[in-house]
ROMARSE-31539 format. One record per residue (C-alpha): residue in three letters; chain; x, y, z. Coordinates in Angstrom, 1 decimal, always signed. Example, Ala and Ser with C-alpha at 12.3 -4.5 7.8 and 13.67 -1.06 7.14 Angstrom:
<vexza><resn>ALA</resn><chain>A</chain><east>+12.3</east><north>-4.5</north><up>+7.8</up></vexza>
<vexza><resn>SER</resn><chain>A</chain><east>+13.7</east><north>-1.1</north><up>+7.1</up></vexza>
This chain:
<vexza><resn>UNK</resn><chain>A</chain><east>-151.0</east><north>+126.3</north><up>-158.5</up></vexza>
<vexza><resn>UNK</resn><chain>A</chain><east>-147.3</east><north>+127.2</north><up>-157.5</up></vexza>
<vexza><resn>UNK</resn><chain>A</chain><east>-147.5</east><north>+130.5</north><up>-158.9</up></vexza>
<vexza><resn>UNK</resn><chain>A</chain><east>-150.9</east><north>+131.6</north><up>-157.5</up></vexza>
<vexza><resn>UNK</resn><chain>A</chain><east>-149.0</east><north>+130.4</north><up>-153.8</up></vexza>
<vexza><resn>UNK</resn><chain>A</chain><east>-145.7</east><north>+132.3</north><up>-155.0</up></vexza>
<vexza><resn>UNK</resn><chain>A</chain><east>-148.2</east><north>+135.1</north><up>-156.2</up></vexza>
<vexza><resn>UNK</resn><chain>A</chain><east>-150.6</east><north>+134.9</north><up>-152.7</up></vexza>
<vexza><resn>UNK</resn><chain>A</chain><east>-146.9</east><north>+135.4</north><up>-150.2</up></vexza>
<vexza><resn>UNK</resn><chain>A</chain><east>-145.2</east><north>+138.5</north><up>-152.1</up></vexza>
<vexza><resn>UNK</resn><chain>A</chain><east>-147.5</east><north>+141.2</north><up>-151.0</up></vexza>
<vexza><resn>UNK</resn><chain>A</chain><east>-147.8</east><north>+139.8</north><up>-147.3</up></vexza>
<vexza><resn>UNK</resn><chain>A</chain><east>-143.1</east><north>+139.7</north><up>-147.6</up></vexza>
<vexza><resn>UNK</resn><chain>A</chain><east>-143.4</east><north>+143.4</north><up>-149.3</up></vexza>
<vexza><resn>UNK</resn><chain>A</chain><east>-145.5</east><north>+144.8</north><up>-146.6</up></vexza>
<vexza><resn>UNK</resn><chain>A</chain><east>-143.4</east><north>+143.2</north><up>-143.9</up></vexza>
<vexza><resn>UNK</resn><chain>A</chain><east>-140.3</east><north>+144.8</north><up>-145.6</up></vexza>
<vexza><resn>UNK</resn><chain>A</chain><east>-142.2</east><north>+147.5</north><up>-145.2</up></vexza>
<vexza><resn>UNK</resn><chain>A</chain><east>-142.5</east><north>+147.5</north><up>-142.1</up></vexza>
<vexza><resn>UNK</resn><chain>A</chain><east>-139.0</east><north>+146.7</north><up>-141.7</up></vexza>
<vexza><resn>UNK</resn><chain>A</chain><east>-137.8</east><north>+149.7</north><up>-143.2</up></vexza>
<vexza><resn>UNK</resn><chain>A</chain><east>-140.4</east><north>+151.8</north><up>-141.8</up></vexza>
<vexza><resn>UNK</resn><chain>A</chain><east>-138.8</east><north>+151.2</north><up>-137.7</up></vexza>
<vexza><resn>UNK</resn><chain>A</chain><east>-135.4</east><north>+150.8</north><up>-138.6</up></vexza>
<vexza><resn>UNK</resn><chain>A</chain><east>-135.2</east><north>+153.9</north><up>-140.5</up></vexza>
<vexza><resn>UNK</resn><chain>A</chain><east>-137.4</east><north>+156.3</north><up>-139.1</up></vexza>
<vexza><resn>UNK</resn><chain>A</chain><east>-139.1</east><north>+154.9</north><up>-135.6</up></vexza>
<vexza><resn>UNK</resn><chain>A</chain><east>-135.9</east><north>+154.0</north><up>-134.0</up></vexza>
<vexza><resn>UNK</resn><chain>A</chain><east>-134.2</east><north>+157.3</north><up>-134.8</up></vexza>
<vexza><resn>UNK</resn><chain>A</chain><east>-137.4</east><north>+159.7</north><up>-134.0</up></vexza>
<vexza><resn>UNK</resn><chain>A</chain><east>-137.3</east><north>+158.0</north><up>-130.8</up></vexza>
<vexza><resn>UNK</resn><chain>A</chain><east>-133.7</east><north>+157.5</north><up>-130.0</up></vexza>
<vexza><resn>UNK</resn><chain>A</chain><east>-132.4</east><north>+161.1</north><up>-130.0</up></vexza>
<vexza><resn>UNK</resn><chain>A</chain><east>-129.3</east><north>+161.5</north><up>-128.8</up></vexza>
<vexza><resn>UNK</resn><chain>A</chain><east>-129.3</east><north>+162.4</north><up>-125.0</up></vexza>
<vexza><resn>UNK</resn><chain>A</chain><east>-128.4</east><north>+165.9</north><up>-124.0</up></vexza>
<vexza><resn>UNK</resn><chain>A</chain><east>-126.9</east><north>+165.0</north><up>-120.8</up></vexza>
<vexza><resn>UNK</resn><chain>A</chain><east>-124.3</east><north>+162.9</north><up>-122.2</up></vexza>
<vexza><resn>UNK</resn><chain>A</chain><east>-120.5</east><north>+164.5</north><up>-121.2</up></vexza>
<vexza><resn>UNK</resn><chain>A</chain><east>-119.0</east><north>+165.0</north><up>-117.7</up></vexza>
<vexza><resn>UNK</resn><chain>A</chain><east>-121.6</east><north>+167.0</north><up>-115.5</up></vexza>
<vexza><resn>UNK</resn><chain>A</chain><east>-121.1</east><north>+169.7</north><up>-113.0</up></vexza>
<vexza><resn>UNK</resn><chain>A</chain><east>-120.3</east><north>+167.0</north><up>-110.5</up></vexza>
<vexza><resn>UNK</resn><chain>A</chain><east>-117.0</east><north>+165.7</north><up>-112.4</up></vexza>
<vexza><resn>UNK</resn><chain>A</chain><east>-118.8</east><north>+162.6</north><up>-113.3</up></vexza>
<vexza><resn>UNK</resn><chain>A</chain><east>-121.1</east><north>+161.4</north><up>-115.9</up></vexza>
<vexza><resn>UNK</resn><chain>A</chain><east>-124.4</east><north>+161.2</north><up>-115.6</up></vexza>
<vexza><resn>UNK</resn><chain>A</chain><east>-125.8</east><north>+157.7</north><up>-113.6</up></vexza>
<vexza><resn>UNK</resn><chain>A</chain><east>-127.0</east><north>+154.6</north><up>-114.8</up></vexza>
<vexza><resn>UNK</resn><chain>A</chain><east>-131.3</east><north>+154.3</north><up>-114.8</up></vexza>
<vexza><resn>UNK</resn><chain>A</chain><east>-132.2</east><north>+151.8</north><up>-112.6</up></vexza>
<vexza><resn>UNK</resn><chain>A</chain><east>-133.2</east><north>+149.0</north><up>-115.2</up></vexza>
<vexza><resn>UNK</resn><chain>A</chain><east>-130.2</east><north>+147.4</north><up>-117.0</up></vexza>
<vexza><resn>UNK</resn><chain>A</chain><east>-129.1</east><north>+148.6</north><up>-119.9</up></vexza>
<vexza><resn>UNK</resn><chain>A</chain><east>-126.5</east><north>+150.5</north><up>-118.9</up></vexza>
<vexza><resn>UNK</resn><chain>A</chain><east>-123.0</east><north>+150.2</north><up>-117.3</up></vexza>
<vexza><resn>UNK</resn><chain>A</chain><east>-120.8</east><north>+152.2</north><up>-115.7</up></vexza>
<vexza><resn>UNK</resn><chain>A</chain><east>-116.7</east><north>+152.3</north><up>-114.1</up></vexza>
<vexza><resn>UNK</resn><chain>A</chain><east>-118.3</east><north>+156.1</north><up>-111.9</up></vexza>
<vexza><resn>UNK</resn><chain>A</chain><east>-121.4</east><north>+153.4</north><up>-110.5</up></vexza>
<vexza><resn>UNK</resn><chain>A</chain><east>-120.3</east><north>+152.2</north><up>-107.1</up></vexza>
<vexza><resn>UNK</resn><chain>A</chain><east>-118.8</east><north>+148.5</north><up>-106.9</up></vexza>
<vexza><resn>UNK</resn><chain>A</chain><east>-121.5</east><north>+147.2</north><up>-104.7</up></vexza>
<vexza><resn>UNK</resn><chain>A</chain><east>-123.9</east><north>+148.2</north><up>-107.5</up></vexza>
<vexza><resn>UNK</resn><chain>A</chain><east>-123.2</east><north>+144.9</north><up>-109.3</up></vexza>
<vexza><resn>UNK</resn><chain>A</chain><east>-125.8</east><north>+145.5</north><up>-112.1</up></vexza>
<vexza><resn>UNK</resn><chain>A</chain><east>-124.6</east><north>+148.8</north><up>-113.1</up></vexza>
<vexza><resn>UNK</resn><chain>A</chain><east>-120.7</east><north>+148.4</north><up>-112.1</up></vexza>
<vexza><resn>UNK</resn><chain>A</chain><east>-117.9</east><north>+148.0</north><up>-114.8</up></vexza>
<vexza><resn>UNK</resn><chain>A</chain><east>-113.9</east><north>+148.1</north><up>-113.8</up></vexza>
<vexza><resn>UNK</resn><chain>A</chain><east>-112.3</east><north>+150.9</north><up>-115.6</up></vexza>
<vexza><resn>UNK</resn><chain>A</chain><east>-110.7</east><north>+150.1</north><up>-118.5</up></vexza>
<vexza><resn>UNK</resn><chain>A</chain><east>-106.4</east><north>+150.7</north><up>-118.1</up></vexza>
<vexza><resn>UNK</resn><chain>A</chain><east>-104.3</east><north>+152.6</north><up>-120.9</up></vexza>
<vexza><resn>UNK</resn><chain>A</chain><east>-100.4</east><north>+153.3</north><up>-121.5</up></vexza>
<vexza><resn>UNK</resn><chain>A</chain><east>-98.5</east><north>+155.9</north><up>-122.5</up></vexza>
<vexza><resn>UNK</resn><chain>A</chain><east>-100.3</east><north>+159.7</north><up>-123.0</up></vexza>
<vexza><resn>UNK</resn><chain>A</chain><east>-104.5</east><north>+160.3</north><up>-123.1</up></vexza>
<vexza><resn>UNK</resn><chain>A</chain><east>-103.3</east><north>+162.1</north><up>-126.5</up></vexza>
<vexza><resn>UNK</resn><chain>A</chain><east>-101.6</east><north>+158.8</north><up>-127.6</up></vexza>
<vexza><resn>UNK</resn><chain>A</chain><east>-104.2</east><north>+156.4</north><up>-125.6</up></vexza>
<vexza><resn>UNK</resn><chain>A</chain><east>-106.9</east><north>+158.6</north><up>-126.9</up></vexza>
<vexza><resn>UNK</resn><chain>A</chain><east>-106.2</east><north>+158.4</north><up>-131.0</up></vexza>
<vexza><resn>UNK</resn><chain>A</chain><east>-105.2</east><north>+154.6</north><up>-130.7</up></vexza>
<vexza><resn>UNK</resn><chain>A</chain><east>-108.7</east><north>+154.0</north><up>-129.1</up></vexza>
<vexza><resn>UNK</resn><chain>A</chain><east>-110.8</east><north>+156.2</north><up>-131.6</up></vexza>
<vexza><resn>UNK</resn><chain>A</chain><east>-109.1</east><north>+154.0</north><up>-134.3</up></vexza>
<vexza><resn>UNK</resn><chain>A</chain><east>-109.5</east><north>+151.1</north><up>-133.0</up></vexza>
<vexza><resn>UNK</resn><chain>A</chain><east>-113.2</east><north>+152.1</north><up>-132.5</up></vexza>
<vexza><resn>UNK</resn><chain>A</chain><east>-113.5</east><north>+153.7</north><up>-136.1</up></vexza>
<vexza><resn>UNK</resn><chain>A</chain><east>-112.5</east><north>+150.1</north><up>-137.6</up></vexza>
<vexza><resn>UNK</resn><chain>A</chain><east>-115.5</east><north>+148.5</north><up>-136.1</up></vexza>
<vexza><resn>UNK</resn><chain>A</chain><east>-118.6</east><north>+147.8</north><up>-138.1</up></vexza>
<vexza><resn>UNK</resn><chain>A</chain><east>-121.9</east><north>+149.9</north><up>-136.8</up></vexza>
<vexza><resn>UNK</resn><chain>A</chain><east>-119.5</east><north>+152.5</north><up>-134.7</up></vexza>
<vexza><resn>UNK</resn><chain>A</chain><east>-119.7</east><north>+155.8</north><up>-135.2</up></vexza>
<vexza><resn>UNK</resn><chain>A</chain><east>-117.7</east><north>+157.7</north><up>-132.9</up></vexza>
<vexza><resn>UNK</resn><chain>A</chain><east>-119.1</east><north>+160.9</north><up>-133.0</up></vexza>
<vexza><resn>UNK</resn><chain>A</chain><east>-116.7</east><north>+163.0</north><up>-130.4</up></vexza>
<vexza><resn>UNK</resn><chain>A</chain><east>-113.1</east><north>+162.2</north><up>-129.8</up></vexza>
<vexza><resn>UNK</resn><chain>A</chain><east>-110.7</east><north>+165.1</north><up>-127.9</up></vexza>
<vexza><resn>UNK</resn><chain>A</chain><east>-109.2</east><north>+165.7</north><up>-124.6</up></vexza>
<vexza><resn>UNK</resn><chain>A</chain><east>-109.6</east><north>+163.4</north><up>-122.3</up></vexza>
<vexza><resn>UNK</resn><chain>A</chain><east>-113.4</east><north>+162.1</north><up>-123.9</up></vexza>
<vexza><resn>UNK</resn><chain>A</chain><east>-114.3</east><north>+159.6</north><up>-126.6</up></vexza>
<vexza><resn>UNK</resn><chain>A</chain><east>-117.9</east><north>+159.4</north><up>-127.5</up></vexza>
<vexza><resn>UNK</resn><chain>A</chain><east>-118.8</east><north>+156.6</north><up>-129.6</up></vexza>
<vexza><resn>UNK</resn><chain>A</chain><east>-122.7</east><north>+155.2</north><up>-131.0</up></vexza>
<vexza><resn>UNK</resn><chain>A</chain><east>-123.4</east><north>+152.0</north><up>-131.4</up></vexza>
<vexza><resn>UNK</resn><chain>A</chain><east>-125.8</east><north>+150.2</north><up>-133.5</up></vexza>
<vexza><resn>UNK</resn><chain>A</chain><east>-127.7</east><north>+146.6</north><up>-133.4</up></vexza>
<vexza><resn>UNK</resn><chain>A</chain><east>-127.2</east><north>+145.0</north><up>-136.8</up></vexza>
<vexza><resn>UNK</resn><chain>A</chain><east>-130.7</east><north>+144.2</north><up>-137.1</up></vexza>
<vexza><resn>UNK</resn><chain>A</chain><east>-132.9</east><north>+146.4</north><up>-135.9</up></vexza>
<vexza><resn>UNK</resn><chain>A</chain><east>-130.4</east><north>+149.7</north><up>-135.6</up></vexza>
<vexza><resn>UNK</resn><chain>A</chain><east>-131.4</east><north>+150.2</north><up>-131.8</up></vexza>
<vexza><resn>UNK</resn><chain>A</chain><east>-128.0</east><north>+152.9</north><up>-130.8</up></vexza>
<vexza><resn>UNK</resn><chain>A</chain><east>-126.7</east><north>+152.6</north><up>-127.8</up></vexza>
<vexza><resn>UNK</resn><chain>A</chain><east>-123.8</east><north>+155.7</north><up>-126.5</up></vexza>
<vexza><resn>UNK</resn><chain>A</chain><east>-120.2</east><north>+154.6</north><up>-125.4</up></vexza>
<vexza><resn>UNK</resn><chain>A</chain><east>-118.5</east><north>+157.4</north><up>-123.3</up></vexza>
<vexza><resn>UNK</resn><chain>A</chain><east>-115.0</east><north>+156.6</north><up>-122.6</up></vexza>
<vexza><resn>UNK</resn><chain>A</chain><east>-113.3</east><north>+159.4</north><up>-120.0</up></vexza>
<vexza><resn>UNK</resn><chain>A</chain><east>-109.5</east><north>+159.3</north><up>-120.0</up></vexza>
<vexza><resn>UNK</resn><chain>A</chain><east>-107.6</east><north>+159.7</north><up>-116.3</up></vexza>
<vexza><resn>UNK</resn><chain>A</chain><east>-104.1</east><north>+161.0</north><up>-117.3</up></vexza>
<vexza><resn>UNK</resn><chain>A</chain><east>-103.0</east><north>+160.5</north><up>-113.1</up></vexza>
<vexza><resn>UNK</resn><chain>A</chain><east>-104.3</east><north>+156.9</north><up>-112.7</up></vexza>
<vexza><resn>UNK</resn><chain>A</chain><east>-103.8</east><north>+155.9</north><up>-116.2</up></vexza>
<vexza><resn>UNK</resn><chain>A</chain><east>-107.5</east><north>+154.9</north><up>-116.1</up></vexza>
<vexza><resn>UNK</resn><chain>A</chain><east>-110.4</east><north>+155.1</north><up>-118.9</up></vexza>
<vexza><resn>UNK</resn><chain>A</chain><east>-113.4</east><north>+155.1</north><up>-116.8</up></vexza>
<vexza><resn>UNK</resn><chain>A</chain><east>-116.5</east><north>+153.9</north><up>-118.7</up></vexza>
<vexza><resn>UNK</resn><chain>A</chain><east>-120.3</east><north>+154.4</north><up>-119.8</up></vexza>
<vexza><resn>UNK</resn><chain>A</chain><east>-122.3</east><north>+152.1</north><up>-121.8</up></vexza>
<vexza><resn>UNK</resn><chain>A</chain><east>-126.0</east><north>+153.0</north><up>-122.2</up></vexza>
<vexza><resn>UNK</resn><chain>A</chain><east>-129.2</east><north>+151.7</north><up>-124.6</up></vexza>
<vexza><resn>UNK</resn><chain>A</chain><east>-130.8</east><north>+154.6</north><up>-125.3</up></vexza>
<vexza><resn>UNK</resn><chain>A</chain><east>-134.5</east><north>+152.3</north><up>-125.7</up></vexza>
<vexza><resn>UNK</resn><chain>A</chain><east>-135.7</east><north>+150.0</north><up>-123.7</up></vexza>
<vexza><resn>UNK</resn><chain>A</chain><east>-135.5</east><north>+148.9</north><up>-119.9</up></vexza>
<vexza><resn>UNK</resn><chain>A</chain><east>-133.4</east><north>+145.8</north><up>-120.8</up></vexza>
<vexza><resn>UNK</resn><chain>A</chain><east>-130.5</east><north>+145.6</north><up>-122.7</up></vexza>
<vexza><resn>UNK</resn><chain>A</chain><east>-130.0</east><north>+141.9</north><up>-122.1</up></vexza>
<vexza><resn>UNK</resn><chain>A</chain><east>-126.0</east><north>+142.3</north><up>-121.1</up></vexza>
<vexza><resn>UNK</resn><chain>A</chain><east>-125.0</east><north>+144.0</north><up>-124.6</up></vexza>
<vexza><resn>UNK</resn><chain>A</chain><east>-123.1</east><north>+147.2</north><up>-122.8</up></vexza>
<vexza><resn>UNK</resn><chain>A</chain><east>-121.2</east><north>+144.9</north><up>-120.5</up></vexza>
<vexza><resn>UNK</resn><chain>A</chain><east>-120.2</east><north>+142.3</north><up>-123.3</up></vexza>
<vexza><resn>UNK</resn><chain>A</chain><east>-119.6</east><north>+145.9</north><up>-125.1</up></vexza>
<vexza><resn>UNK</resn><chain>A</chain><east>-117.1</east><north>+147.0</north><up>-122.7</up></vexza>
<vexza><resn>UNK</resn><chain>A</chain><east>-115.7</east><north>+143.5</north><up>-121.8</up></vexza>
<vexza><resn>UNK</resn><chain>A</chain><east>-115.1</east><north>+142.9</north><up>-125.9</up></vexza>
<vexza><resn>UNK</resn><chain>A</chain><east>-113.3</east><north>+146.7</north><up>-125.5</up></vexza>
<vexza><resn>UNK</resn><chain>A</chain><east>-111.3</east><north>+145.7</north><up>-122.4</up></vexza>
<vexza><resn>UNK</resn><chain>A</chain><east>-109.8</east><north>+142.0</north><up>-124.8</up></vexza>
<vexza><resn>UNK</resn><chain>A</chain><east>-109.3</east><north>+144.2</north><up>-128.0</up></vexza>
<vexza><resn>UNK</resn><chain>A</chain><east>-107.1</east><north>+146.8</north><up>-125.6</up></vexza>
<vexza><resn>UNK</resn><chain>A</chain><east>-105.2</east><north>+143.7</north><up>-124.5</up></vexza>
<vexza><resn>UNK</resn><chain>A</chain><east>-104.7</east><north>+141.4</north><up>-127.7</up></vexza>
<vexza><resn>UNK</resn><chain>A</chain><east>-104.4</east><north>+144.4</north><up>-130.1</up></vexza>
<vexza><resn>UNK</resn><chain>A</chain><east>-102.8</east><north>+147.2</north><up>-128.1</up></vexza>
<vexza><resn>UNK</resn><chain>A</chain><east>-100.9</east><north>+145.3</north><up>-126.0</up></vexza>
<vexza><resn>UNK</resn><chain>A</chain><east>-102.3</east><north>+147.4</north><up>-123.0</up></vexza>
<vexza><resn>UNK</resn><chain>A</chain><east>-102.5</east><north>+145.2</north><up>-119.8</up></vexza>
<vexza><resn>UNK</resn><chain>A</chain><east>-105.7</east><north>+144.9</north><up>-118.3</up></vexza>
<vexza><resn>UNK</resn><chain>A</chain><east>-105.6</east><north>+143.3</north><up>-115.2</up></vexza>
C-alpha cells in the first residue's frame, strides 16, 4: 500500500521539478535580458526608476521617497574605493559583477530560489567622495523592498568591513 502511495507522488514531484528547472533556467533568462540602457546616459545620470517599486535610486529626487536611496560614501581614491568594492561584491554568493572600471561598477544579482536578476550600478564621485546608486528588478512591478535592503546591507558591509563611515 505504501509503495503504490510512494509510487502514485514521484511522477506528480518529477514533473514539478520539471517545471522548476524549466523557469529558473530558461523562462527567467529569456525574459530578463539585460537592459541596454543601463550606464550613465547623455544626461550625466542613469536612467530613472519605473514608477512601480522595484527599483531605487541616490540620482531620484529626495522627496521621491519610494524611489530615493542616500548615496553610499567612500575613502581614499575611485581606483582604490572602486577594487575594494568589486571584491567585496565578488565574495558574495549569487553576484556577478559583470563591469567594474572608471568610476562604474555593474553588478547582477540573483534570488536564490527562483534566479529572478536584479542590476546594481554603483557610480563613483571622485569630488564628493560619493557612490551614487541604482538598484533595479528587472521583472516584475514589485520588488517587495529587496533593492533597498540590497543597498542598505551594501551601505553596513562598507561600514563594518571597510571601515568607510557612512553617516
Amino acid at each position: 500500500m505504501i509503495q503504490q502511495r510512494l509510487k502514485a507522488l514521484v511522477l506528480p514531484v518529477l514533473s514539478l521539478f520539471a517545471v522548476y528547472l524549466a523557469t529558473r533556467l530558461v523562462l527567467i533568462p529569456m525574459f530578463s535580458p539585460l537592459p541596454d540602457d543601463l550606464g550613465i546616459q547623455a544626461d550625466g545620470h542613469p536612467v530613472e526608476c519605473p514608477s512601480n517599486n522595484n527599483c531605487v535610486s541616490s540620482f531620484a529626487r529626495m522627496a521621491d521617497l519610494a524611489h530615493y536611496v542616500v548615496p553610499l560614501q567612500f575613502e581614499g581614491s575611485v581606483e582604490e574605493a572602486r577594487q575594494q568594492v568589486t571584491t567585496l561584491l565578488q565574495g558574495q554568493m549569487l553576484v556577478n559583477v559583470v563591469s567594474s572600471s572608471g568610476d562604474y561598477i555593474h553588478a547582477e544579482y540573483r534570488t536564490s530560489f527562483w534566479g529572478f536578476i536584479d542590476d546594481l550600478e554603483l557610480y563613483f564621485d571622485e569630488d564628493a567622495s560619493m557612490i551614487y546608486v541604482r538598484s533595479a528588478s528587472r521583472l516584475g512591478g514589485n520588488d517587495f523592498g529587496a533593492n533597498r535592503q540590497r543597498v542598505e546591507l551594501l551601505r553596513n558591509d562598507l561600514a563594518t568591513l571597510l571601515g568607510w563611515d557612512q553617516r
